[in-house]
N, C-alpha and C positions, 0 to 999 in steps of 0.2 A: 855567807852560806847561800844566800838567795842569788849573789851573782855568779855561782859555782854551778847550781842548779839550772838556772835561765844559759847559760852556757852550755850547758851537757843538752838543753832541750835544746838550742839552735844546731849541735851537731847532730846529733840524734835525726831532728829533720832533715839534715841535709844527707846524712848519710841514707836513709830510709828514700828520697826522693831518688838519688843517685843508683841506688841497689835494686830499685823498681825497675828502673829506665834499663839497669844492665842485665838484669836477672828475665826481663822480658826479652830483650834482642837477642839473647841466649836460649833463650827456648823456640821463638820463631827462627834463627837459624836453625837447630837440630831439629827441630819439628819439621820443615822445609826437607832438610837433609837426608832424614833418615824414617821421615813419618813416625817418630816415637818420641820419649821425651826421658830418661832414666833422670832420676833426681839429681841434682848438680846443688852445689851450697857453692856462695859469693862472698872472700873472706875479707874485710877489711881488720889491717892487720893494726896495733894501737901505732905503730911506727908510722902509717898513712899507707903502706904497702898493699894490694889485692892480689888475692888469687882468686882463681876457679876452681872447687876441688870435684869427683865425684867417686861415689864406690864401687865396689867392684864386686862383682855377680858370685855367689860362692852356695853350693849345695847343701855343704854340709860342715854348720858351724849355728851358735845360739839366737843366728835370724832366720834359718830358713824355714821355721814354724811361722813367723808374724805375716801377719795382712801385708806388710808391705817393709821387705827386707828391706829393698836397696836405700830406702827412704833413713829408715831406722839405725842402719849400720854406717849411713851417711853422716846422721846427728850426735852418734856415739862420738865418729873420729871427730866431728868438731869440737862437741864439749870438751875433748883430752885438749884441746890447742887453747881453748877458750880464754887464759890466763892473757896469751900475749894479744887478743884479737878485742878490737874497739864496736863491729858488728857484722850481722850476717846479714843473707839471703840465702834461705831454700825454698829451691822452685820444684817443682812436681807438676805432676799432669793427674787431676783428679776428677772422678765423677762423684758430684754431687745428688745424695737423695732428690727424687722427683725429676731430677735434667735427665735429657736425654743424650748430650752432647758432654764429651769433660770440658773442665776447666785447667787453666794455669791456676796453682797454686801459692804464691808466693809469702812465704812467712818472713815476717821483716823482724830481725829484733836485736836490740842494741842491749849495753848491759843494764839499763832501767827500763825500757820499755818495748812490747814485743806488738804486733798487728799480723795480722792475718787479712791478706790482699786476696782475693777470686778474680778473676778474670775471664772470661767468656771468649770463646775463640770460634773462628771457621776458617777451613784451609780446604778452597772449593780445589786448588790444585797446587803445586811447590811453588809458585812462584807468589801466591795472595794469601797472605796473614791477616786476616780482619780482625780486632782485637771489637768487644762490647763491651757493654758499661761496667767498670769495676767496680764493687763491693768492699768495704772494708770493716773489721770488726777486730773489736780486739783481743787479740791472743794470747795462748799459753805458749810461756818461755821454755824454750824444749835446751837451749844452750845453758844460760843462765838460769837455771833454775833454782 
């Protein structure tokens, strides 16, 4: 049992290390591209397979009351997939109480353990990403719950 565990935590990290590094170069492209950031989820699949998925903008259906549909309707379609999938990344673009600036948001979470990354950003023009000190804390499982 204990080498079952100590196994699921080295994957775990490495998938978590891996999903950071992609789920940031993902958002500093679109961010560059398009000056915005609509929430995107990074699927690693249990097979070893990823994708990138993201939602799609809809007026009129049971998210377009929440704080933040696209986010929401995002997490829904994953959790439906969640059976065949080993972990995630959702990245967002959030403003934090008291900042003045958003951040990258990226929630990391595997099917034992979830984190919550912050990231600090400045994009003085398309072509400079400056990333600042990231934050971590630990999160609530929005997939695996």
């Amino acid at each position: 049992m204990a080498n079952w565990r100590q196994q699921t935590s080295v994957e775990c990290q490495a998938d978590f290390d891996d999903l950071l590094d992609v789920g940031i170069d993902i958002a500093a492209e679109r961010l560059s591209q398009n000056w915005g950031l609509d929430p995107i989820a990074v699927l690693n699949d249990r097979d070893g397979g990823r994708r990138v998925v993201s939602a799609v903008q809809s007026d009129s259906d049971e998210y377009s009351s929440s704080a933040s549909p696209l986010k929401d309707r995002l997490v829904d379609g994953v959790r439906a997939e969640a059976d065949g999938l080993r972990s995630v990344a959702i990245v967002s673009n959030v403003v934090v109480d008291g900042a003045t600036k958003p951040r990258l948001e990226i929630l990391l979470e595997h099917r034992e353990y979830a984190l919550q990354i912050l990231v600090p950003y400045d994009m003085p023009d398309p072509q400079t990403f400056d990333l600042g000190p990231m934050k971590a804390a630990k999160g609530t499982p929005l997939v695996w719950a």
